[in-house]
N, C-alpha and C positions, 0 to 999 in steps of 0.2 A: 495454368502452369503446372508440372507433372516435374517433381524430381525426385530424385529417389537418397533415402538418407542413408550412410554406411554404416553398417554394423558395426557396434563396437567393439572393439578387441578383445580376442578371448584371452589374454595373456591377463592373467591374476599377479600383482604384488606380490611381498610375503604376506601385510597386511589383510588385503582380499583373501588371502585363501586361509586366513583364520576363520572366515566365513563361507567357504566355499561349499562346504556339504554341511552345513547345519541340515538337523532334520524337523520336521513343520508338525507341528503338533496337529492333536488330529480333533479337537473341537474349534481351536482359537482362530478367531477370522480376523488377519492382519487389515483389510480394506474395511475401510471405513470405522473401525478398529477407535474407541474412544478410553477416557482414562480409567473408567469402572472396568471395559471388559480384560483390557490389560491387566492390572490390577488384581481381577477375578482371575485370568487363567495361569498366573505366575502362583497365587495359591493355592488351585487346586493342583499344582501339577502340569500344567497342559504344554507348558512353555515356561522358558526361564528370561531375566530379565536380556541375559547377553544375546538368545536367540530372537528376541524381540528387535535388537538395533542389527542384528543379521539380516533379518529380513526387511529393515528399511533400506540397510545398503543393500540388496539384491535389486530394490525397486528402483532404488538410486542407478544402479549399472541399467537397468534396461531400459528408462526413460528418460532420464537428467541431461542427455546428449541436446546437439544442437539442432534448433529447427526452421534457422533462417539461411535463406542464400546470397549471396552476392549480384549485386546489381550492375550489370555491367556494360561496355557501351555496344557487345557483339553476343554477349550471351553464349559465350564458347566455355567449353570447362577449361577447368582450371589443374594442375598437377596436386596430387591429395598430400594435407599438412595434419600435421599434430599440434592440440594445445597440454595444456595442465592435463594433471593425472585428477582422474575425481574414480571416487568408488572401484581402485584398483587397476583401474588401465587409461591411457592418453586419450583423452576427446579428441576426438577425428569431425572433421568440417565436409560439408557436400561438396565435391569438386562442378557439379553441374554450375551453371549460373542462371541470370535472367535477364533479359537484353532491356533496358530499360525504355526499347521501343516499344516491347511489347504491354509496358504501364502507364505512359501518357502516348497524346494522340498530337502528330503533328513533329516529331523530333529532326526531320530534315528542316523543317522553318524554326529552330529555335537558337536563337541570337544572343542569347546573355552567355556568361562564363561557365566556362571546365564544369561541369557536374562532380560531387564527391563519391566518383565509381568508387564500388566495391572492388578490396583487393586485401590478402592475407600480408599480414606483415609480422615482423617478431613482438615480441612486445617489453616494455621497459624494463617489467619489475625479472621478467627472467626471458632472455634473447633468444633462449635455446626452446622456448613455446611458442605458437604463433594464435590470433587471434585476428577476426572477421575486425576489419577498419571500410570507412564508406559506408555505402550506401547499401541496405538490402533487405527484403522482401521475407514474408514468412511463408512457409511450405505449407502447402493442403497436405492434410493427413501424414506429418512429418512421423507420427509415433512417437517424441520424445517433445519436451516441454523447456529447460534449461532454465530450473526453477531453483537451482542449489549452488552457489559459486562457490564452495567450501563444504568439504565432509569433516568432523575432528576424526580421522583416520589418521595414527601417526604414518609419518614419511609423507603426506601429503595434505597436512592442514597449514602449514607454513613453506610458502615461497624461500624466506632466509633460513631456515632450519629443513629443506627436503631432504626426502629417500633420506640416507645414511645420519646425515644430520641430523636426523631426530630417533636415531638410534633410542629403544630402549634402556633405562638405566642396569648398570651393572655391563655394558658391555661398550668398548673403545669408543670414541668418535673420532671420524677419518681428522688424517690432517686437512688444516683449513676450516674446518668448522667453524664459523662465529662463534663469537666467545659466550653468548646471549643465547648459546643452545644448550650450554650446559644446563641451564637452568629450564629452559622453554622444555626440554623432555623430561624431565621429571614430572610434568604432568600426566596422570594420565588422557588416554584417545576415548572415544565415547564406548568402544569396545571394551578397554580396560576397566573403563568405570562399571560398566552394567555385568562383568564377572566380577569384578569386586564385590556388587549388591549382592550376588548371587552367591557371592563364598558368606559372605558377612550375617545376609539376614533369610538368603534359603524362601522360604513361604514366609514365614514370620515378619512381616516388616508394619513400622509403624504408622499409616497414613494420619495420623493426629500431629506426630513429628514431622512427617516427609508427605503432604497431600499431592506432591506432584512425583511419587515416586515409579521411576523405570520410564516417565512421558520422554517420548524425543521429541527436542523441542528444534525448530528451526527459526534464523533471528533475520532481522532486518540488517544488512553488513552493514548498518552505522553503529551496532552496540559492543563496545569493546566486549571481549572474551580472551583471556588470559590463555587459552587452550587453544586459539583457532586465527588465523591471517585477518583480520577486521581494515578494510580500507576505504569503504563505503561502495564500492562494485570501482572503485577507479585502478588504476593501471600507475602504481606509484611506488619508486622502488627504496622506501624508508630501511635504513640502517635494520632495522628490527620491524619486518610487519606484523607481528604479534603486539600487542600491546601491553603494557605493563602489569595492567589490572582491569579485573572485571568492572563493566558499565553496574549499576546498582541494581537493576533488572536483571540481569544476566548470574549476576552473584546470589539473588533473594531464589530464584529458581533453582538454581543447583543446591542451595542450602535446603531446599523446599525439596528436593529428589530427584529431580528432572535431570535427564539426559542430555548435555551440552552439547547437541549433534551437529548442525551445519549452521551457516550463513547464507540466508538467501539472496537471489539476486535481486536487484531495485535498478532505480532511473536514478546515474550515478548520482551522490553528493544528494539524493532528495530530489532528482529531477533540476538540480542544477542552477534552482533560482534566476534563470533565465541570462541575458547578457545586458549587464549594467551601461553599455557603451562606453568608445574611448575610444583609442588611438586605431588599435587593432581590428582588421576589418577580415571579414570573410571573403576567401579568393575563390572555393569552390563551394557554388550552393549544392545544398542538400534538399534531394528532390523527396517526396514522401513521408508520411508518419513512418516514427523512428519507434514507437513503442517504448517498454519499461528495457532501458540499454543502459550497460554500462563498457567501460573501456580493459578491464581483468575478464569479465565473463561472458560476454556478448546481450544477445536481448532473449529475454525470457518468452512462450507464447502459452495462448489462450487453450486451455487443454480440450476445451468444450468445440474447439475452431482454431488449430495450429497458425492459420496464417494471418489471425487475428490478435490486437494488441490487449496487455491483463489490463490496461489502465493504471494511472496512477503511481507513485515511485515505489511501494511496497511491494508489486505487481509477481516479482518472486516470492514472498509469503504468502500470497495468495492463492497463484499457482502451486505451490507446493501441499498446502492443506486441499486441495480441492484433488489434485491427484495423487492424493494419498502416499504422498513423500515425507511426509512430516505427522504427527499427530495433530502439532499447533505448533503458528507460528507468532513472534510479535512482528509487529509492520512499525509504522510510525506517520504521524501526519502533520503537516503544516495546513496544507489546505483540503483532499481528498486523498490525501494517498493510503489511507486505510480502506474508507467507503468505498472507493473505485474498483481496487482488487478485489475487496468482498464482494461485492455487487456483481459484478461480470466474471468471477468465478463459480459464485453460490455457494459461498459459506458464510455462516457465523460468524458476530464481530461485538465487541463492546467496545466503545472507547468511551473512558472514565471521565469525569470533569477533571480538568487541566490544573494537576499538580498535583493527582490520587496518587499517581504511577511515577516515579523518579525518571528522568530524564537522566540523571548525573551519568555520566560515562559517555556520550554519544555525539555522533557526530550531527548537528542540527543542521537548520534551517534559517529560522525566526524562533528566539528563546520566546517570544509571547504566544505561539500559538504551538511550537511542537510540542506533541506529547505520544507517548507510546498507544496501541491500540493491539487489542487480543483476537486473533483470527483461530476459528476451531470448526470443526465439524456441528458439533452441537452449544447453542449456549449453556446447559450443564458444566463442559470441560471448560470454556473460555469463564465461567463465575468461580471456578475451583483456581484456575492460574488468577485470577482476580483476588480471592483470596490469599494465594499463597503469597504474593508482595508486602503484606504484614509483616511487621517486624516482629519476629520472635517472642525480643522480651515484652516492647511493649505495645503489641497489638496496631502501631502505629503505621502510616506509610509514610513518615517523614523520613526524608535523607538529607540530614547536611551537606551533599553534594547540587542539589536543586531548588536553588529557593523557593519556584515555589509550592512548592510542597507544604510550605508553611501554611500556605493560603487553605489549603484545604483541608486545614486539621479540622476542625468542627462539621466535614462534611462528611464522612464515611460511617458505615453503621457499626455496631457493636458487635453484632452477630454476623455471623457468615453471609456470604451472598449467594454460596447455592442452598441457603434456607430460606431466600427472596424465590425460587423455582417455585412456578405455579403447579400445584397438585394436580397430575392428570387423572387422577379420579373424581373430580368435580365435573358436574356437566355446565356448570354455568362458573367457569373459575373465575371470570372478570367481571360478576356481578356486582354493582353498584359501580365501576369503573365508569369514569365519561372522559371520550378521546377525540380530540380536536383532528378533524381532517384541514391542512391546506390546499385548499386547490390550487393557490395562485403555483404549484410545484408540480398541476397535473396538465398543464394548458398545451395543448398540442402545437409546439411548433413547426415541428418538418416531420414529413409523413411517415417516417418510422417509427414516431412520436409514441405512435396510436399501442401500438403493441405490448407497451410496457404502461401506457396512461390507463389503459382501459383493463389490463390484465389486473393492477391493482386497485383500480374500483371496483373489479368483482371480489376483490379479496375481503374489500372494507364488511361485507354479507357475513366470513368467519368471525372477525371480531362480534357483530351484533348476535350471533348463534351462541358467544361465550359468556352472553352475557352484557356488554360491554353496551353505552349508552351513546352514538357518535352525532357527535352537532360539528359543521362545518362553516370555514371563513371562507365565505364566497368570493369570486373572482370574477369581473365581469366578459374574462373570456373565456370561462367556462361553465357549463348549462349548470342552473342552480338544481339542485338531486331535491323535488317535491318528497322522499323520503325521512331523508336526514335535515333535520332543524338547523337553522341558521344561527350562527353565534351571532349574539347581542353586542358585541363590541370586540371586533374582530382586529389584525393587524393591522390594519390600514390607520383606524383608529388612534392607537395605542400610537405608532408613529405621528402623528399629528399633534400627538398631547408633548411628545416628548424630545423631539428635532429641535424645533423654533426654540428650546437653550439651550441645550448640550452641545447639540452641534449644527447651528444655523447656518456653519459658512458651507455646508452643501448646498443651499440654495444657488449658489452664488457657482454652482459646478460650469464649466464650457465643456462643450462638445462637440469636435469641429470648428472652434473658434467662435462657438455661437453659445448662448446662454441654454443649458441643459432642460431648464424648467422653468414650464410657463402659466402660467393662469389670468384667461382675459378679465380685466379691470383690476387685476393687481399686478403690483412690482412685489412681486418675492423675494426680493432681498430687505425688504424694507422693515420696519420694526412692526409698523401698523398694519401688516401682514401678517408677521409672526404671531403675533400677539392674538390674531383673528383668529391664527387657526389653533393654534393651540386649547383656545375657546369652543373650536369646533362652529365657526362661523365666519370660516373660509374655506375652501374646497383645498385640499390636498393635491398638485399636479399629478393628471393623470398617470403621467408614468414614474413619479417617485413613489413605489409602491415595494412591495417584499422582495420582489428579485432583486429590482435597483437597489434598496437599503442592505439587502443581506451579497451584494458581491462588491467587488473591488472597485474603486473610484476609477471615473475616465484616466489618461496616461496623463500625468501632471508633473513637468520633470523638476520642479524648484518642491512638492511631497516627495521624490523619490531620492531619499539617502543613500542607499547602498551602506548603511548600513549594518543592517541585520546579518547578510550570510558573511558577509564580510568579516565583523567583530567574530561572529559565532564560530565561526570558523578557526580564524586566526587565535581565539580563545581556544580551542579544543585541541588544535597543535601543541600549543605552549603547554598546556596540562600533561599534553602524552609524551614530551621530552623525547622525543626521537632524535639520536647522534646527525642526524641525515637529515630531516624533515623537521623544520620548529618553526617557520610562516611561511607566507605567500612565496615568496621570492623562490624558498629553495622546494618550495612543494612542486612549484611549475615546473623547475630544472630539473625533475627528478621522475618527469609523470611524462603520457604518454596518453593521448585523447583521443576515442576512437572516429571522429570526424573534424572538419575544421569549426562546425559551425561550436563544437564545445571546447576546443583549444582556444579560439577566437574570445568566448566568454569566460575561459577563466584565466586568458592572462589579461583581460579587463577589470574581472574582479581583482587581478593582484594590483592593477594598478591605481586602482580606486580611490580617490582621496574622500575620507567619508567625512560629509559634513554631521559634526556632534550633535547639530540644533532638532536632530531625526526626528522630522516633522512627518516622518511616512511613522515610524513607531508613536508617536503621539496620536496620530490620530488612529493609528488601531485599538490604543487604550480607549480611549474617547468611544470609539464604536463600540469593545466591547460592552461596557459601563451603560451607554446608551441603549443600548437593544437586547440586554439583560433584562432591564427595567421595561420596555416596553413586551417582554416574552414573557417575565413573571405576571404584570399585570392583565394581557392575557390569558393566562392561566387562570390567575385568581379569580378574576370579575366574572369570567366562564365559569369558574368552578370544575375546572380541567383537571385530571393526574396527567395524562402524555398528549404527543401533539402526534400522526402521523402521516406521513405521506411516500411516494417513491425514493428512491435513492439519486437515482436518472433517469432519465425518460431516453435518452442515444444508446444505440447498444455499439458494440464496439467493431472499429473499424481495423479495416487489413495493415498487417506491416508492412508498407512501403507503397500504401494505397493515400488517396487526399483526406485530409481530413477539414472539414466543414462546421460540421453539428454540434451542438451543443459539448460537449466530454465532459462535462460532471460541474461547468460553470455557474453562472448567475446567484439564484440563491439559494442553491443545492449547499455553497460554502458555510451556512448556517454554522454547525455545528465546530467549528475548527475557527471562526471570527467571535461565536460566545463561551469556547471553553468549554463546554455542556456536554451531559453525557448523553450516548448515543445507544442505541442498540440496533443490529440489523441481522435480519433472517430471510432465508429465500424464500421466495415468492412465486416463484414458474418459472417457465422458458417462451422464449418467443417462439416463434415459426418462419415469422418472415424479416427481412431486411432492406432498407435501401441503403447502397453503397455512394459513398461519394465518389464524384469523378474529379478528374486533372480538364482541364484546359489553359490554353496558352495564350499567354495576356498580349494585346492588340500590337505591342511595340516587340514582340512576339522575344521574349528579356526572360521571362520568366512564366514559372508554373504555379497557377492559382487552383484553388480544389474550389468547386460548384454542388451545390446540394444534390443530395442523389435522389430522384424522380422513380425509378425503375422500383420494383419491388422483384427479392429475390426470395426463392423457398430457401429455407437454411433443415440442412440432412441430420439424423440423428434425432436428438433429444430436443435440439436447438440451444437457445442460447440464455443461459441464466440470469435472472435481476432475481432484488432485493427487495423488500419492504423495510421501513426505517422508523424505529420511533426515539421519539426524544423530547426533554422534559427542561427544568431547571436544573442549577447543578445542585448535586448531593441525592438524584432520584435514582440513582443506580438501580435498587431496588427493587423499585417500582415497574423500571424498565426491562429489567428480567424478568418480573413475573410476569407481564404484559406479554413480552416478548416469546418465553416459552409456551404461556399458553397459545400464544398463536402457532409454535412450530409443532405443538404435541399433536394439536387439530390437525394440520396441515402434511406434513412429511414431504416438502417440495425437494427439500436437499436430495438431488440423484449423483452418484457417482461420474464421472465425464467415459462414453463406453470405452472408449480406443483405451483404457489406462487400467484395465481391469489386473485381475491377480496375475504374479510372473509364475515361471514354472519352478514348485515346492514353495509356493508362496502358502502360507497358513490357511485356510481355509474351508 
């Protein structure tokens, strides 16, 4: 596929051209650019805070455009539209398209309904913008990413207050302004604020006071921002798209120095929690991977591989720190959706144990497992915004806006956590460390497997160079390493001891209408079962092992509440008091969905009748609680500090290609079902790929994706993974210094080439 994406419009705002000829200091290197060297070149001189966030929006105009096309059923272009204004001028859309014969095979024989063709349409929240709706495909080598759905540029960080309506203070506002903008412009734009730094504190500024000062920071669109249109990437035309008040993250950073620059784009709503069913049925399916889409911004892509997806619903924070749009961004996870971005980007990530970081202010998912997650270039920067969420007076990260925050008082340290960074002057900095390899997360499923499995068993060689001591829990489908010592009492284990009473009614799982789990001469549901194994004198069924225990139960619809996004949801309305939008009913009437398959599920979720007894939330407590217990006591009996292994072994598939494989499943979910903190650094790049393909199912109705067999070269750099460690909760610590010392050795992190410096970019 060959399309060519349009220039973006040279026509500057008044906004833009406060930036328009800044001049680029002549040491400070804007790319790859972290919080010390900012920092450093604002006091010698080199650069000022305001020409710092100039040159982010310069990066913003030259690559933040769109990089997906329309899927069509002829593949003819299309007459050229304009969306939203971002970084001073109207996003302009590819008139080309792509025939969706030319991405499944067989489209004269296919029988089911209407496909949801791509096709430009206006959009709710403002008629007079048009955005990509349907079906569509991401561009080879589009050159731009569509990683930022929001700049705070006044005239164009608010939908209900634009252009004129967010007039500067001291001067009229037109007739017709909302009355809710008198207010919303007196803030200042991310411009205003970093000449303000600059009139205020010049060189002299306090990093003991403001450790995140002059970072532009970029957010995941669920966290309120009092400065900037927060809708969660949806298409929803709320009386007031601005919110009232800053999310608690959102506020602790700007108090902290930081730059309240853009919102990133995500997989609307969190990826949308899927469709709970009901009445409402899908009239046009939707053929291919949809990638990280929402229905305001369109779909973000893969900067390493344009027509590839970022993974996961943070997929625009991720994209943005990797192409150097952002310094750092926060994402947010329920299930993967921090790890995925990091991982298939290749940056830096911590995510805290669940309730270090205040949720209050944000639009969720599941209040038991969401929690914020810090995406950065280097973990240095993501342990310093780690820090900076302390509470001022009393060093605390409790908010009365997130319960559970409460939970985690006894767990954060006292001191800094970029004073947990491992000393790169040490040549053995992780001596006496011992780190648990799992393999059962290295097992080669489908043959793309290999490239990412075996890239990080060579890596496991730097941890033992630093020192580091590694014993591994074997798996018996993959080769036991004669090298590295076997744990004595591995997971498998530990589940055994700990199932048969916590929670014995997974014995009892179906699958396919057939009993899940077997073992010849016992009933496994029985007590005098449980009881054996627990003993360790019964066998464990072979396939209830660390994947099975660490992912999500077969589909069980008397567990499945609806719940979770449902409450969560309809709670975060009623908090944001919007004149327009305050629940389900009038959020639907109001929105505008960029396919049917997500109109379809969320006027299912509005019609949800949720049953209270939420037997699907119960038994994720239960899990958590359970597989706590059985991770600590793995630790301890090993005498373990971290565990580590891959992130994913899939690397990532095309926009509007099949998807098959793995995508961050099974028991990769670890980390987001115990709460526990994480750390992830890159690791390498692949080289090769196998793509899934489409084929057309027998009653020829519909398009199924089949594993991909072929192996392809991938051009460039190739394609980024991650290495992942992770511990108990409350080992932040630990996990940073682990974790840097593996990136001080290592320097995997490469910039993605196509996104290098713009022209007068600092450097």
């Amino acid at each position: 596929m060959s399309i060519r994406v349009p220039i973006r419009t040279l026509v500057l705002s008044t906004a833009a051209a406060l930036f328009a000829n800044a001049a680029p200091a002549a040491g400070f290197h804007l790319q790859e650019a972290t919080i010390d060297s900012i920092q450093g070149a604002i006091r010698s001189g080199e650069v000022t805070c305001k020409q710092v966030v100039e040159q982010y929006i310069s990066r913003a105009k030259a690559y933040n455009g769109m990089c997906t096309a329309l899927v069509t059923a002829d593949g003819k272009s299309i007459p050229a539209a304009t969306g939203t204004v971002r970084a001073g001028a109207p996003l302009k859309f590819p008139t080309e398209t792509v025939a969706l014969g030319s991405l499944v095979p067989d489209l004269d024989k296919y029988k089911g309904d209407l496909p949801d063709y791509g096709r430009m349409e206006p959009t709710m929240s403002d008629p007079s913008v048009m955005m990509q709706y349907g079906m569509v495909a991401g561009i080879p080598k589009a050159g731009q990413v569509n990683a930022l759905e929001v700049l705070n540029i006044r005239g164009e960080r608010s939908v209900t207050c634009k252009g004129k309506f967010d007039a500067p203070p001291g001067t009229p506002l037109p007739a017709g302004a909302p009355a809710a903008c008198e207010k919303f412009r007196q803030y200042p734009d991310a411009l205003e604020t970093a000449a303000e730094y600059d009139r205020k504190y010049g060189r002299n500024f306090d990093t003991k006071a403001m450790p995140m000062y002059c970072a532009p920071m970029g957010f995941k669109g669920i966290y309120d921002a009092k400065d900037m249109r927060t809708t969660a990437g949806a298409d929803v035309n709320y009386a007031m798209d601005v919110p009232p008040r800053d999310s608690t993250l959102v506020s602790r950073l700007r108090s902290a120095g930081a730059i309240i620059y853009a919102q990133a784009h995500e997989a609307e709503y969190n990826a949308g929690s899927g469709d709970p069913g009901g009445d409402a049925k899908v009239k046009h399916p939707y053929i291919g991977a949809g990638g990280a889409r929402e229905s305001w911004g369109g779909t973000s892509c893969n900067p390493y591989d344009t027509q590839r997806v970022t993974s996961g619903s943070s997929g625009g924070s991720g994209v943005a720190v990797a192409a150097n749009l952002v310094l750092c961004a926060m994402c947010e996870t329920t299930g993967g959706s921090c790890r995925g971005p990091a991982n298939y980007q290749g940056v830096a990530l911590i995510v805290p144990t669940k309730g270090m970081i205040s949720f209050g202010g944000a639009i969720g998912a599941n209040p038991y497992q969401d929690r914020p997650g810090i995406m950065c270039r280097t973990l240095k920067d993501a342990a310093t915004v780690l820090d900076a969420f302390r509470d001022k007076k009393t060093g605390s990260y409790f908010d009365e806006r997130d319960p559970y925050t409460a939970l985690a008082r006894v767990i954060p340290t006292k001191t800094s956590y970029v004073e947990a960074l491992s000393d790169p002057g040490k040549s053995k900095p992780l001596a006496g460390m011992r780190i648990g390899v799992i393999r059962a997360l290295m097992v080669k499923k489908y043959p793309g497997d290999a490239a990412v499995s075996d890239g990080i068993n060579r890596e496991l060689q730097v941890l033992k160079d630093l020192g580091a001591e590694l014993v591994e829990d074997v798996d018996p489908k993959y080769p036991d390493d004669p090298s590295i010592p076997n744990m004595a009492f591995g997971f498998n284990d530990a589940i055994a001891e700990v199932l048969p009473f916590h929670m014995p009614e997974i014995f009892s799982s179906k699958k396919d209408g057939k009993p899940e789990f077997e073992v010849p001469g016992w009933d496994v549901t029985s007590r005098k079962y449980l009881v054996a194994l627990s003993a360790h004198k019964a066998p464990l069924p072979a396939n209830l092992d660390f994947v099975r225990v660490f992912s999500n139960p077969p589909a069980n619809p008397d567990a499945v509440s609806g719940y979770t996004f449902a409450f969560q949801f309809a709670q975060y309305l009623t908090q944001r008091g919007d004149d327009r939008v305050f629940d389900w009913q009038t959020l639907n009437a109001n929105a505008k969905y960029y396919n049917d398959v997500r109109r379809v599920a969320m006027k299912n979720w509005e019609n949800k009748e949720m049953d209270i007894r939420t037997d699907a939330v119960t038994y994720t407590m239960k899990r958590r609680d359970t597989l706590r217990m059985a991770l600590t006591k793995v630790l301890e009996q090993n005498n373990l500090d971290v565990l580590v292994n891959p992130v994913n072994l899939t690397l990532q598939g095309k926009i509007g290609g099949a998807a098959v494989q793995g995508g961050g499943g099974g028991g990769f979910g670890y980390g987001a079902m115990l709460g526990i903190p994480e750390v992830f650094v890159p690791a390498g790049f692949a080289e090769t790929i196998y793509d899934d393909k489409f084929t057309l199912s027998k009653d020829g109705k519909k398009y199924e994706g089949v594993e991909g067999t072929e192996e392809t070269k991938l051009g460039g750099i190739g394609l980024p993974y991650n290495i992942g460690f992770w511990a108990e909760p409350g080992q932040e610590s630990t996990l940073i210094k682990v974790g840097s010392a593996y990136e001080a050795a290592t320097h995997h992190r490469k910039p993605p080439p196509a996104f290098g410096p713009v022209k007068g970019e600092m450097q």
